[in-house]
N, C-alpha and C positions, 0 to 999 in steps of 0.2 A: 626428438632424436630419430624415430623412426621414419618420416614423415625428408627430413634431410638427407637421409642416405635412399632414399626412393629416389628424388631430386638426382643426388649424386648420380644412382645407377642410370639413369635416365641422358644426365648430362653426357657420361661416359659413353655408350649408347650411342648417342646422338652424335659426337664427337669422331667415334669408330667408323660409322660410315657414311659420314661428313668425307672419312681420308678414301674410306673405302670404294664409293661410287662416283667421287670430286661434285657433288652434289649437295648440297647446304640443306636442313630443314623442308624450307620453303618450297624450293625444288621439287624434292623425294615426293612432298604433300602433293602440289599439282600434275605430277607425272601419276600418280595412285588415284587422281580423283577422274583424270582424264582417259585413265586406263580401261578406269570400270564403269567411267560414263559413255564413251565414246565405242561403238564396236567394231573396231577400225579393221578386223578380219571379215568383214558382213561381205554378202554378194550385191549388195544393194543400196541403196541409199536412204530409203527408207528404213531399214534395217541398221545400218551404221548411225541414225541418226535417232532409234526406237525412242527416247528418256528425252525430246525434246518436242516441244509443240510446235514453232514454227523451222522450217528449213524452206530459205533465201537463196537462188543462184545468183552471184553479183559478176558485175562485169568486170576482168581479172587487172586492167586497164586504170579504172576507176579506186577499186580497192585493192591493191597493190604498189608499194611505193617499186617497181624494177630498176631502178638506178642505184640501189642498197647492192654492194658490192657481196654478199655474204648469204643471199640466196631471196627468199620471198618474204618479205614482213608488212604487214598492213600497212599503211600512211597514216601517220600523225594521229589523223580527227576520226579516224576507225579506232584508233586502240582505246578509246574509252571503253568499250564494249567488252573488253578481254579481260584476262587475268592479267598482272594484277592489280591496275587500275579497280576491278573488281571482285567481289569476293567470289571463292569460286562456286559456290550455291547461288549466284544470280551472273555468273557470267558466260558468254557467248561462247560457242568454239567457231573454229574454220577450218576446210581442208582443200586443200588442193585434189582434184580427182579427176583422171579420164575416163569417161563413161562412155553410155550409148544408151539412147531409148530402145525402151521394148514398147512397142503396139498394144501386146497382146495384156499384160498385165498394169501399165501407165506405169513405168518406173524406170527410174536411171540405175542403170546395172553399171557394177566396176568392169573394165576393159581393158585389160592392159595392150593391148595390141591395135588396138583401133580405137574407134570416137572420138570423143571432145573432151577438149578441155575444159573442164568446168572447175569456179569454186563458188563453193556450196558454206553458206553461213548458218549455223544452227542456235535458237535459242529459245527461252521459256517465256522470256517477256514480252508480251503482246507490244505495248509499245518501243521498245527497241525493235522490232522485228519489221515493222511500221516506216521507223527511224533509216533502219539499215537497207529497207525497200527502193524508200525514195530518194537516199544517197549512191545508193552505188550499183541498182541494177540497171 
């Protein structure tokens, strides 16, 4: 009985801002893991990218389908790599970012005003990282 209404409260729960955020479960889950994996306020790139072993710049060209009326989404044979194709403990991220190198310390600093456009693939798995190299940089 008691074990049922845990459930219960749980469902309800779940259910409440399921209306409240128009975000399902699943959703809520990868936006909370992406939150506190990614430190997408960093000044740097290394820093945005600290919880991950390999960080890939790929060519925007190559790993971008641009003809997706609805803004930027990887192609096809990229999104094996991602959520949720993946579980999100072994999967990729990617960001769009405009940078600029620094000299003085070797790193790509965020820029809003100037540099490049880079995007920058981040992940833990040696061979995906290998995989994503030699496809799309």
């Amino acid at each position: 009985m008691y074990v049922a209404k845990i459930r219960m409260i749980e469902w309800v729960k779940d259910k409440y801002l399921t209306w409240r955020t128009g975000k399902d479960k699943r959703q809520r889950d990868q936006e909370e893991w992406y939150t506190n994996t990614v430190n997408y306020r960093a000044h740097d790139i290394t820093d945005m990218f600290k919880n991950f072993k390999h960080v890939i710049i790929v060519n925007p060209d190559l790993f971008l389908d641009l003809s997706h009326p609805f803004g930027w989404v990887p192609v096809q044979d990229a999104k094996q790599y991602f959520y949720p194709v993946r579980a999100l403990t072994k999967t990729c991220v990617w960001r769009f970012e405009r940078v600029s190198w620094n000299q003085w310390d070797s790193r790509w600093h965020l820029d809003e005003m100037g540099g490049y456009d880079k995007v920058f693939v981040a992940c833990n798995n040696s061979a995906d990282a290998v995989m994503l190299a030699l496809k799309y940089a």
